[in-house]
C-alpha positions in Angstrom: 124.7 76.7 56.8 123.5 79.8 55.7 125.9 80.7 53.4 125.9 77.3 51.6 122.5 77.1 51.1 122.1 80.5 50.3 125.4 80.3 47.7 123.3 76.8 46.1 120.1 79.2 45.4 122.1 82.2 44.0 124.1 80.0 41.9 121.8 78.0 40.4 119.8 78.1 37.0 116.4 76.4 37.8 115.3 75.7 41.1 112.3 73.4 41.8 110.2 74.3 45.6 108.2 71.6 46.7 106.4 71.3 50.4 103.8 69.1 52.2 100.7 68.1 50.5 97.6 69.8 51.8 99.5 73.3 52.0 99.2 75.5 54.4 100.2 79.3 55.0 103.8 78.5 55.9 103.8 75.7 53.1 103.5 77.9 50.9 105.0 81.1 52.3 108.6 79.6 52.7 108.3 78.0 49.0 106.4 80.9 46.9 108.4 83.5 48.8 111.6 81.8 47.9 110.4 80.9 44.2 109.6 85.0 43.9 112.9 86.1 45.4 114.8 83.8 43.2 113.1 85.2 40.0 113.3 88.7 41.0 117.0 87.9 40.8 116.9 86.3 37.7 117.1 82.9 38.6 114.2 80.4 37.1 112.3 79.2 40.1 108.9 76.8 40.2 106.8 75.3 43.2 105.1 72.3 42.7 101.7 72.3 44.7 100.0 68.7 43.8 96.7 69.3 45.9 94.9 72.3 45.8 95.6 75.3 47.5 93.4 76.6 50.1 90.9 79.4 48.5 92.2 82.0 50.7 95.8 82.1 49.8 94.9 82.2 46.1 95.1 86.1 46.2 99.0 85.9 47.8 100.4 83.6 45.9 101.7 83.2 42.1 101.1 80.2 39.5 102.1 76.9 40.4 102.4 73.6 38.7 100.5 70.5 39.6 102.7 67.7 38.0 106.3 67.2 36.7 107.5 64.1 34.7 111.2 62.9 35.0 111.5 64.5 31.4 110.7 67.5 32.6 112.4 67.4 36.0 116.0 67.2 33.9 116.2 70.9 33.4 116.3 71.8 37.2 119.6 71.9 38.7 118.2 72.8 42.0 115.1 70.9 43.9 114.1 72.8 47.5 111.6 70.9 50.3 110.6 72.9 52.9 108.2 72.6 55.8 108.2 68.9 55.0 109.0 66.6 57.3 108.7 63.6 55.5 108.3 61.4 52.7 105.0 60.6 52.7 103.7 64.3 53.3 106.1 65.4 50.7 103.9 66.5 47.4 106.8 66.5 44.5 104.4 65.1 41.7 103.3 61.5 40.7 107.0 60.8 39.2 109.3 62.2 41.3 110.3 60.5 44.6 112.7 61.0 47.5 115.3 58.8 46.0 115.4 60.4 42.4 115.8 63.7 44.9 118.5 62.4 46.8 120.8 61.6 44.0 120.3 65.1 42.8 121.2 68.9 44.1 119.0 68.3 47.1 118.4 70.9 49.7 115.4 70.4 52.8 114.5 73.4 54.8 112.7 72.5 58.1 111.6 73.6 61.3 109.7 69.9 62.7 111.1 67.3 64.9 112.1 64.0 63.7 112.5 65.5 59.6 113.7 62.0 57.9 114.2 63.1 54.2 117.9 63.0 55.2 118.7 65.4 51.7 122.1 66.1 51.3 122.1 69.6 52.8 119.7 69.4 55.4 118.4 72.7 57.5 116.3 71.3 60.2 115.4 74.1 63.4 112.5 72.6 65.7 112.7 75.9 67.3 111.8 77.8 65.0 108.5 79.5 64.5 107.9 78.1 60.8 109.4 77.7 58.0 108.5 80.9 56.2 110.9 82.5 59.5 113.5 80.4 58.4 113.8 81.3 54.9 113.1 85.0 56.1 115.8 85.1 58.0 118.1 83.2 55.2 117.2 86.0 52.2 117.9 88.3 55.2 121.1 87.7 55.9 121.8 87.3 51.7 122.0 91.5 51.6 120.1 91.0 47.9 116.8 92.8 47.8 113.6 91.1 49.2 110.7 92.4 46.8 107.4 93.1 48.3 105.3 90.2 47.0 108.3 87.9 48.3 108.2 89.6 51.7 104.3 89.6 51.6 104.3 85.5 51.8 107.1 85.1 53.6 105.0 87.1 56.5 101.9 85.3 56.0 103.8 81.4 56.8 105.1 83.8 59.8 101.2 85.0 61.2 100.0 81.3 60.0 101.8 79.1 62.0 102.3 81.7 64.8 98.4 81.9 65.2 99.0 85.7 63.9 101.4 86.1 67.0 99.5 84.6 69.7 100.9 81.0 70.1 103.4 80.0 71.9 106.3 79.4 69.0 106.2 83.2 69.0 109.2 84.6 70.1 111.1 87.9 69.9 112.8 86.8 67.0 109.3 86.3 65.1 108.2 89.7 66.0 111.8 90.9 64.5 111.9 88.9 61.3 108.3 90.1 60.7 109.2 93.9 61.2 112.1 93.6 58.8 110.1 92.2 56.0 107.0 95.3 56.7 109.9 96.9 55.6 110.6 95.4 52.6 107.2 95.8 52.0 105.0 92.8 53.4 101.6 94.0 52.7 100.0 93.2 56.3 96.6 94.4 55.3 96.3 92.1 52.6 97.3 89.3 54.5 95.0 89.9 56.9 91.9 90.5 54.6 92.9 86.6 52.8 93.3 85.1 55.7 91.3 86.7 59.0 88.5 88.3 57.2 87.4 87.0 54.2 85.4 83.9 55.4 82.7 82.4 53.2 78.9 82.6 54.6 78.5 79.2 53.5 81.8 78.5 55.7 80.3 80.1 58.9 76.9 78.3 58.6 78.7 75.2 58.6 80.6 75.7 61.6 77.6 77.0 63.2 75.9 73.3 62.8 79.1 71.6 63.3 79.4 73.4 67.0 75.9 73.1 67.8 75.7 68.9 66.7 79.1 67.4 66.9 80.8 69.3 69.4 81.8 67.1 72.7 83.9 67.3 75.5 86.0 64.8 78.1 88.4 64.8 80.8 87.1 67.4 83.3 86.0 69.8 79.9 89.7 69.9 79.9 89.5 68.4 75.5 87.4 69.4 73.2 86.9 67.6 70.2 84.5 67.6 66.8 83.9 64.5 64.4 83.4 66.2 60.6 80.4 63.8 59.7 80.8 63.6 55.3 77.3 64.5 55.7 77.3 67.6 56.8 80.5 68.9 54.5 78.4 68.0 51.6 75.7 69.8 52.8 77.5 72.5 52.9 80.4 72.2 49.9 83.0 72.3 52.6 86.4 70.9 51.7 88.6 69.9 54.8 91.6 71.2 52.5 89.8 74.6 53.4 89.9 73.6 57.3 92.6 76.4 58.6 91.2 77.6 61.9 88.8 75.5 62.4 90.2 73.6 64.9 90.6 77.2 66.8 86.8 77.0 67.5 87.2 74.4 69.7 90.7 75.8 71.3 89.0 78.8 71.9 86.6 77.6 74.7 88.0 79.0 78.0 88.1 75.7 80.1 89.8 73.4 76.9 93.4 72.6 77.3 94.0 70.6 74.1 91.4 70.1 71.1 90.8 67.6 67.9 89.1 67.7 65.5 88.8 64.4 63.3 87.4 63.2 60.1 86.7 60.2 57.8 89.5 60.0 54.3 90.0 56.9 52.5 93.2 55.8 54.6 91.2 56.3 58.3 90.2 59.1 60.2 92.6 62.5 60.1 93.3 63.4 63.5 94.3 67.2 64.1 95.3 68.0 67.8 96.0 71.2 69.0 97.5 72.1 73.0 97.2 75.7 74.5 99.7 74.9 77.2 103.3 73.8 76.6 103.0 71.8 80.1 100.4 69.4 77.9 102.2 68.8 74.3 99.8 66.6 71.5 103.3 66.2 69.4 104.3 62.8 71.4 101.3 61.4 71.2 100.2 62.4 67.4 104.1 60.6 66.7 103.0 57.8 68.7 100.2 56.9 66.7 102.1 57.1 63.4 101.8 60.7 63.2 103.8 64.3 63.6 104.1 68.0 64.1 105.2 70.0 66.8 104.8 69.6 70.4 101.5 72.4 70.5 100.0 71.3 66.9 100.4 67.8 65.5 98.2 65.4 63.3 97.9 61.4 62.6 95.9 59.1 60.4 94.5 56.5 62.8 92.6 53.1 60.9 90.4 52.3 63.2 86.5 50.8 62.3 84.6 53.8 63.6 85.1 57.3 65.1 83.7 55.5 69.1 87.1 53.5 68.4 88.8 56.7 67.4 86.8 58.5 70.2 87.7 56.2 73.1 91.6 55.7 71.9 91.9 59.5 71.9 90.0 60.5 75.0 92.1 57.5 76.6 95.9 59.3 75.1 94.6 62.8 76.1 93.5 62.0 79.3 96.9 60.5 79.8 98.6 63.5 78.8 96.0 65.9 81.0 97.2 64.2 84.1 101.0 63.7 83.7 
C-alpha cells in the first residue's frame, strides 16, 4: 500500500488535498504537510479548505483555496482525502462531489472506523493515532527529504489528535514517528506556542462564564456536559469553529468519565463526546445517532426541538454506556 500510494504522489503533476470540513489539527497536518512535501519535490500540490481555519493554525500552515469549479478541477491529475471519513464531512468545494472523485485518480487516506468514500485506492487504519501519523510514516518510508515546514504540520495533527501525547491512541509508534520528524526539523516550540499557549483573553472570559452558568453533571458526576447558549458566543465573538479544547474543560474534572459539549447550528444541535476510559467508548453511540469518530472522541448532529430533549436522550445513552 505504501508503495502505490506513495509511487501515485511522486508521479503525478498536480495533486489536489482535501479533508473534513471544520478542520482540525490533523485535518490539516496530513493535507498541508503532504501539499508542502510534494512541492518541495517539485510536484504542484493544493488543499482545498472550504470553512475557515481555526485562528491558531493560521501561523503553521500555507495558503489554501476556498473553492474549485469543474473547469478548474481538470488540470489535477491527482485528488487526496484524508482524515475524512465521509461524504458528508468531506469539504472538496461547492462543485466537486464524491462521484466526480471516484471516476478520477482518487486516493483516501484514513485512520476512522466505518470510512465509506470507498475511493479507488483506499488507506483506512482505525489504529492509528491520526492521520498526520499516517502520512508521516508514508513520506518516511519514501527515503525523499521531509523539509521542516512539512515535518512541522505533520507533528502538530500528531500532538492534536493525541491530546499532545496524553490520550489513549498514543502509542510507541506516535512517540517514534514524532522523534523522526524533530529531526527533520518539526519546530516543537512553535507548535506549542499556536496551539497550547496563545489563547485569546476574550477566549478565556468566555469559558470562565460558560463553566460557571452552563456547566452540569449526571450519572453519579460520572458526565459532564455544557450547552453553548448562541447568547453567550455572541457576547463574546466566539466561533465554535475555534472550539479545540474546549471540550477538555469538562474532561478535565477528576470524577468525569465521558464529557459533551453541545450546541445549536441550523441542522440541530452538534453533539461533541469525549471518553477518558477505553472501558466506556462515545464512538458506538455518536454512530448510533447518525454520527462518527473514534471510540474515545466522536460527534453527531441530533434534530431534536430543544437541548432538555437533547439533554434527557444523552444522559439516557451515557448512562447506558456508564453501566455496561
Amino acid at each position: 500500500m505504501f508503495t502505490d500510494i506513495i509511487n501515485k504522489l511522486l508521479n503525478a503533476q498536480n495533486v489536489l488535498f482535501m479533508t473534513h470540513r471544520r478542520p482540525d489539527g490533523d485535518a490539516l497536518g496530513s493535507s498541508m504537510g503532504l501539499a508542502l512535501f510534494l512541492r518541495s519535490n517539485g510536484i504542484g500540490a493544493e488543499v482545498i479548505l472550504p470553512d475557515d481555519m481555526p485562528s491558531r493554525f493560521r501561523t503553521l500552515c500555507p495558503a489554501y483555496r476556498k473553492d474549485i469549479t469543474l473547469a478548474e478541477a481538470e488540470k489535477f491529475d491527482l485528488f487526496v482525502a484524508v482524515d475524512c471519513a465521509n461524504c458528508e464531512r468531506l469539504g472538496c468545494g461547492a462543485e466537486l462531489d464524491i462521484e466526480y472523485l471516484r471516476k478520477h485518480n482518487f486516493i483516501s487516506i484514513d485512520h476512522h472506523k466505518g470510512n465509506s468514500l470507498n475511493a479507488p485506492v483506499q488507506w483506512v487504519e482505525p489504529t492509528a493515532c491520526s492521520a498526520s501519523f499516517m502520512v508521516a510514516r508514508l513520506l518516511l518510508s519514501s527515503g525523499r527529504t521531509i523539509i521542516p515546514e512539512a515535518a512541522t504540520l505533520m507533528l502538530t495533527g500528531i500532538m492534536t489528535d493525541t491530546g499532545n501525547f496524553c490520550f489513549a491512541n498514543t502509542d510507541a509508534a506516535a512517540f517514534q514517528t514524532a522523534a523522526r520528524l524533530r529531526s527533520c526539523g518539526a519546530d516543537t516550540a512553535k507548535i506549542a506556542n499556536a496551539i497550547f499557549f496563545s489563547k485569546p483573553l476574550k477566549q478565556l472570559r468566555f469559558e470562565a462564564e460558560l463553566i460557571n452558568t452552563c456547566f452540569k453533571m449526571a450519572c453519579d458526576n460520572r458526565f459532564a456536559y455544557c450547552f453553548v447558549p448562541e447568547a453567550l458566543m455572541e457576547k463574546y465573538d466566539f466561533n465554535m469553529a475555534e472550539d479545540e479544547g474546549l471540550i477538555d474543560l469538562l474532561r478535565g474534572i477528576d470524577t468525569a468519565v465521558i464529557a459533551m459539549l453541545c450546541h445549536k447550528r441550523a441542522d440541530g444541535f452538534r453533539v461533541s463526546l469525549r471518553s477518558k476510559s477505553e472501558r466506556f467508548p462515545v464512538g458506538p453511540t455518536a454512530r448510533e445517532l447518525g454520527g462518527g469518530g473514534h471510540d474515545m472522541a466522536a460527534g453527531c448532529t441530533v434534530d431534536l426541538p430543544d437541548f432538555d430533549a437533547v439533554e434527557a436522550l444523552l444522559i439516557d445513552k451515557i448512562s447506558a454506556v456508564l453501566k455496561a
